[in-house]
C-alpha positions in Angstrom: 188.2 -28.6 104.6 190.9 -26.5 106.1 193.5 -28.4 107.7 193.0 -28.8 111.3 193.9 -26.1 113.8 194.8 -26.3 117.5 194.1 -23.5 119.5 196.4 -20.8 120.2 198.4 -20.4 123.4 199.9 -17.5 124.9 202.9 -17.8 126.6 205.6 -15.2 127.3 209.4 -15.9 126.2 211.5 -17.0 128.5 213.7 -14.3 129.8 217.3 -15.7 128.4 215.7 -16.9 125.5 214.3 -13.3 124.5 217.9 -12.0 125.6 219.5 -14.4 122.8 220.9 -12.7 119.6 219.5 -14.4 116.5 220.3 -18.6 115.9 222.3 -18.9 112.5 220.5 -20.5 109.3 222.6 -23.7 110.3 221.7 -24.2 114.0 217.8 -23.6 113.1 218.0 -26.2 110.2 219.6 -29.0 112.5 217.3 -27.7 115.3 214.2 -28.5 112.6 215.5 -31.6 111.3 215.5 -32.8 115.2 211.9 -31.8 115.8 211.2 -33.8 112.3 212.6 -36.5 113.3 210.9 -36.8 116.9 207.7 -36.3 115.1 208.1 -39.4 113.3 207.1 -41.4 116.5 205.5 -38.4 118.6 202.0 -38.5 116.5 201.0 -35.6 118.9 203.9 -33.4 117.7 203.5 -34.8 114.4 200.0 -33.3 114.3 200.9 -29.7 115.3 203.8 -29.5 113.4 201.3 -30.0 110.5 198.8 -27.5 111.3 201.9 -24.4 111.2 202.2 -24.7 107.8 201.2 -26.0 104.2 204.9 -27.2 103.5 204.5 -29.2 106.7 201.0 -30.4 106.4 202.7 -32.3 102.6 206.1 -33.2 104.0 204.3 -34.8 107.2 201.1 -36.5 106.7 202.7 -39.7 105.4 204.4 -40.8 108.2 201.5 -39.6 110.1 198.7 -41.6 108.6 200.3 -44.6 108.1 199.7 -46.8 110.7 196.4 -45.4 112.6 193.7 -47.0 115.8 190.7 -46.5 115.4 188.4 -46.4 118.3 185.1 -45.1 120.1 187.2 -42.0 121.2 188.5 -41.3 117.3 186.7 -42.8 114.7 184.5 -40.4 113.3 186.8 -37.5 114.3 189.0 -39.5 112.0 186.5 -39.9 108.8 185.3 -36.2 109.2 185.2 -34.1 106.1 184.9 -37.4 104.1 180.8 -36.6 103.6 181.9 -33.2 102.1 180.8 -31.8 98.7 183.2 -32.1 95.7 184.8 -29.2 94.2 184.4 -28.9 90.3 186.9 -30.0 88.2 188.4 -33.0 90.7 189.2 -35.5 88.9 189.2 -39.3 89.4 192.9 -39.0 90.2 192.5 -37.2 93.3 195.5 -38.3 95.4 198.1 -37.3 93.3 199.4 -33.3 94.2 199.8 -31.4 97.8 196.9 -31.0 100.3 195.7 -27.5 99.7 193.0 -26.8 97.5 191.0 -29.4 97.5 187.7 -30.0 99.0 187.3 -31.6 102.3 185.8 -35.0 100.4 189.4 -35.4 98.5 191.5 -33.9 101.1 190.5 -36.6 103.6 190.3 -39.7 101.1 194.2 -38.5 100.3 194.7 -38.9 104.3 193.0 -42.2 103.7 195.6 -43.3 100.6 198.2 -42.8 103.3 197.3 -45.3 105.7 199.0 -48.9 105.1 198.2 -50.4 108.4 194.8 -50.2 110.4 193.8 -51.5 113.7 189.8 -51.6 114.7 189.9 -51.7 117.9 185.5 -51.8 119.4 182.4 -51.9 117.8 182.2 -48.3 117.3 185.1 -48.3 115.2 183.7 -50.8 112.6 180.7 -49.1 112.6 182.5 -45.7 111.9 184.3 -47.7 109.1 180.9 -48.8 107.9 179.4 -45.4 107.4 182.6 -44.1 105.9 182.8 -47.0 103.5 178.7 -45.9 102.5 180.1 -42.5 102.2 182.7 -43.5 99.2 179.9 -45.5 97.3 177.5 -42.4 97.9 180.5 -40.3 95.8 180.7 -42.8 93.8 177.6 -42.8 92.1 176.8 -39.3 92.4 180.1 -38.4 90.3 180.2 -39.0 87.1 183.4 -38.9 86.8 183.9 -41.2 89.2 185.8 -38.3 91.6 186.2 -40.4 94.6 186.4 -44.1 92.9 189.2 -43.9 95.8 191.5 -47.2 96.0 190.9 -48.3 92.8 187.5 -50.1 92.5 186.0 -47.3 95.8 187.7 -48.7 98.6 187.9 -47.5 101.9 191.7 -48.5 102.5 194.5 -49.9 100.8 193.8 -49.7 97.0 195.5 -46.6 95.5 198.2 -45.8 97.6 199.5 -42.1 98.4 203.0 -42.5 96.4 204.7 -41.7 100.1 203.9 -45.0 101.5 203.1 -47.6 98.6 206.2 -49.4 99.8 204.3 -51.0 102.9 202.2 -54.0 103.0 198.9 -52.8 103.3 197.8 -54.7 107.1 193.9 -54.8 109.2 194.4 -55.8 112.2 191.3 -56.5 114.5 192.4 -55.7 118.2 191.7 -58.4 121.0 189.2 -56.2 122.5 186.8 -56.0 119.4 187.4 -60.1 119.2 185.6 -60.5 122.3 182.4 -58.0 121.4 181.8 -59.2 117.9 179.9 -62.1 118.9 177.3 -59.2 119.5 177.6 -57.4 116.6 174.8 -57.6 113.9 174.8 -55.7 110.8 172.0 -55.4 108.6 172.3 -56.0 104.8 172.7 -52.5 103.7 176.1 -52.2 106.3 177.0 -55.9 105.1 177.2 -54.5 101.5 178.9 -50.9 102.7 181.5 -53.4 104.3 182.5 -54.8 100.9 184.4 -51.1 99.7 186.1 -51.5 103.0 189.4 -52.7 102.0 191.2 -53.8 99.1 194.3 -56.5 99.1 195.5 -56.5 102.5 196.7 -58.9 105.3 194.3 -59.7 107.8 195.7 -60.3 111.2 193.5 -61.3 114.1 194.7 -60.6 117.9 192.9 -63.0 119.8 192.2 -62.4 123.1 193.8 -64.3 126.0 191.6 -67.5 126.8 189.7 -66.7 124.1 186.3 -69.1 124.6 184.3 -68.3 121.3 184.2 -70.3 117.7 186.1 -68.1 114.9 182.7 -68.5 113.0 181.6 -65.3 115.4 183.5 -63.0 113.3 182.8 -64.7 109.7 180.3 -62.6 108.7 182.4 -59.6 109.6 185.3 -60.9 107.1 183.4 -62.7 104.7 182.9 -59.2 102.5 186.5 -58.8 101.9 187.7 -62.4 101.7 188.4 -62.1 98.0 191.0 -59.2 98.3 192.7 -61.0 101.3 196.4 -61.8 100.4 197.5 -63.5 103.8 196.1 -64.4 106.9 197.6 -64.2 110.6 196.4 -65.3 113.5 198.1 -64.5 116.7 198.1 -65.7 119.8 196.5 -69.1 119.1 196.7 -71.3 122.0 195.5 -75.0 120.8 192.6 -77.1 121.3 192.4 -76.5 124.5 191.7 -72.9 124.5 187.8 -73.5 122.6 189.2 -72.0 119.1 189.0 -74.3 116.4 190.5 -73.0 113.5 188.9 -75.3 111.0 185.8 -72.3 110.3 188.4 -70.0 109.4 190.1 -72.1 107.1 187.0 -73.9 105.7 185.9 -70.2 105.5 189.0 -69.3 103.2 187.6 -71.8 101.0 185.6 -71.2 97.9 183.3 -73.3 95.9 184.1 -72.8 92.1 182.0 -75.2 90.3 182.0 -77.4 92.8 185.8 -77.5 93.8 187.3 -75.6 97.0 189.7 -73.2 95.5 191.4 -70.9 97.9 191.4 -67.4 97.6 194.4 -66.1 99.9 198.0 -66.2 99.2 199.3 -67.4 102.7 198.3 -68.0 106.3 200.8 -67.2 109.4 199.7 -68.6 112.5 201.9 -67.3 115.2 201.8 -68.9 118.4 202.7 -67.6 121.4 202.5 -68.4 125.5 201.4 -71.7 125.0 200.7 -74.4 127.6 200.7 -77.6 125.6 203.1 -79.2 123.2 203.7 -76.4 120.8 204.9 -78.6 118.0 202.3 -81.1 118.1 199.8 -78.1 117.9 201.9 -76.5 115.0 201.8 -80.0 112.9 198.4 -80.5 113.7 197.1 -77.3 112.4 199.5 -77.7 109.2 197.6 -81.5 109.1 194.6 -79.3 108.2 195.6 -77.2 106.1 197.1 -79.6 103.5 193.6 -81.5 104.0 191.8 -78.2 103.2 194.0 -77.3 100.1 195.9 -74.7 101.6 199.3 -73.8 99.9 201.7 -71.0 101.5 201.1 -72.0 104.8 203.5 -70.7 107.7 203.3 -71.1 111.7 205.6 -69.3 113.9 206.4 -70.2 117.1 207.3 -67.5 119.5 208.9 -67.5 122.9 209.4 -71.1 122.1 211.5 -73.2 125.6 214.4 -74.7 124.0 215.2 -77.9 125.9 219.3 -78.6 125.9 221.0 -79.3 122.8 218.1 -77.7 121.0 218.2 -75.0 118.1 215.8 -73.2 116.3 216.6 -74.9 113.0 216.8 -78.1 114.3 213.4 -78.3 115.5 212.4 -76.9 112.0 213.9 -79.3 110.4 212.4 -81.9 112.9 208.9 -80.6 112.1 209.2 -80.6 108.4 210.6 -84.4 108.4 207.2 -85.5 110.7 204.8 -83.3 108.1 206.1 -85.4 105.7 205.8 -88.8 107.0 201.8 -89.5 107.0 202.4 -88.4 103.2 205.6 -91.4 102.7 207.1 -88.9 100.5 210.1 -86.4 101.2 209.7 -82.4 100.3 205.8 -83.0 100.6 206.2 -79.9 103.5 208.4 -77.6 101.3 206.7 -78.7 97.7 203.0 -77.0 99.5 205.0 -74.3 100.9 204.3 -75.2 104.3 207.0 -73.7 106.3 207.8 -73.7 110.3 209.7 -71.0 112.1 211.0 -71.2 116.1 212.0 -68.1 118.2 
């Protein structure tokens, strides 16, 4: 697939610009190295700067795909090319090399082993991610070379990594919008099994929505295909027991059964609360409570725009919250021997 073009437009030089002798080599270079720069958080510059020029399209799509939104509006603008025909000869080790040349399959999976952090944000978007995920297995088994075995095993996201960006945590976010629609979301069996090339090791992080009224176990069968790959968990904007969210589906949900014993299958969970009404300590031990019932090692809660009362500091109360997770236990270090950890800002 070509790389993507904007239309042309016309417009007549400036009239002391045209009248200007020629800029010299070193005034164009720092006036370039500018324009790179702005690009790096002007996504709409980024993106024509790309389409002028091959050297550009390389030196620039890095920064540009790493941290995408998908939406109604973009999503399958943003897979398209990926149901293209392979070239011969592509090998299974497709993202290494520059842009040109390759077939519009490879070409967009390399945009996709650029991307370190994605945020779903509607319903159309995770059905958009669906059909794309269907789209790499479809390669998959039609190549006998395994061409597009993209991200390792065929994953959507976050397995091989483009070299430019394999120094960033690979993050899903699922936006605060899509939290409240996924209640109504139903997939059939063949999407549900699409859903498991999704994503490879990642961190999940859920933005619930404000006053959020619905049981975690809504969006379950949403995660549940990619549990095994999940590294962490955060889940942000928690407001207690009062706001109708328990979080004992999620965790019981993080849980496995391996011959009969709960073994956990994520690295860490980082609850970050924020805005709260009621006692945010008592919430933050609480929840901690149920994660040392549940088995839960590597557990972290944040507290964020936390009132600090006089004589109050943020490692105080730390060290305050540490010293009551350990009493029900009767033994010191209980808190920092799980690697349950508390953090006030």
């Amino acid at each position: 697939m070509p790389l993507p073009r904007t239309r042309a437009i016309t417009r007549e030089s400036h009239g002391l610009l045209a009248g200007l002798p020629s800029l010299p080599a070193e005034l164009i270079q720092m006036i370039f190295d500018y324009v790179l720069l702005f690009s790096q958080t002007d996504k709409s510059l980024a993106f024509r700067l790309m389409c002028t020029s091959k050297y550009l399209a390389n030196t620039i799509s890095p920064a540009l795909y790493r941290h995408v939104s998908l939406n109604a509006k973009n999503a399958s603008k943003f897979f398209y090319g990926l149901d293209g025909t392979l070239k011969r000869g592509e090998n299974r080790r497709w993202w290494s090399g520059n842009l040109e040349g390759k077939s519009s399959a490879v070409r967009r999976a390399m945009w996709l082993s650029m991307v370190r952090r994605v945020e779903i944000q509607d319903l159309r978007a995770v059905k958009a991610c669906v059909d794309a995920s269907a789209i790499i297995c479809k390669h998959n088994r039609e190549s006998r070379r395994k061409a597009l075995q993209s991200h390792r095993e065929g994953y959507l996201f976050f397995g091989d990594c483009h070299p430019a960006n394999e120094d960033e945590e690979a993050v899903l976010l699922l936006g605060s919008s899509l939290c409240k629609r996924l209640g109504s979301l139903s997939l059939t069996h063949i999407e549900q099994l699409a859903l498991t090339g999704f994503v490879h090791e990642h961190t999940l992080c859920i933005n619930l929505p404000p006053n959020y009224k619905y049981s975690p176990e809504y969006f379950r069968h949403l995660l549940r295909p990619v549990d095994r790959f999940r590294k962490s968990f955060v889940l942000l904007n928690y407001t207690g027991p009062e706001g109708a969210c328990t979080l004992d589906p999620l965790i019981e949900g993080m849980l496995e059964r391996v011959n009969g014993t709960a073994a956990c299958y994520i690295r860490s969970f980082k609850l970050v609360l924020r805005r709260l009404q009621q006692d945010p300590e008592g919430i933050a031990l609480g929840v901690a409570y149920l994660a040392k019932c549940r088995i839960l090692r590597r557990f972290a809660v944040l507290i964020e725009n936390y009132t600090f009362k006089e004589g109050e500091t943020s490692s105080s109360i730390e060290e305050r919250m540490m010293t009551h997770f350990d009493n029900p236990w009767g033994t010191k270090g209980v808190a920092r021997d799980l690697g349950t950890t508390f953090k006030v800002s």
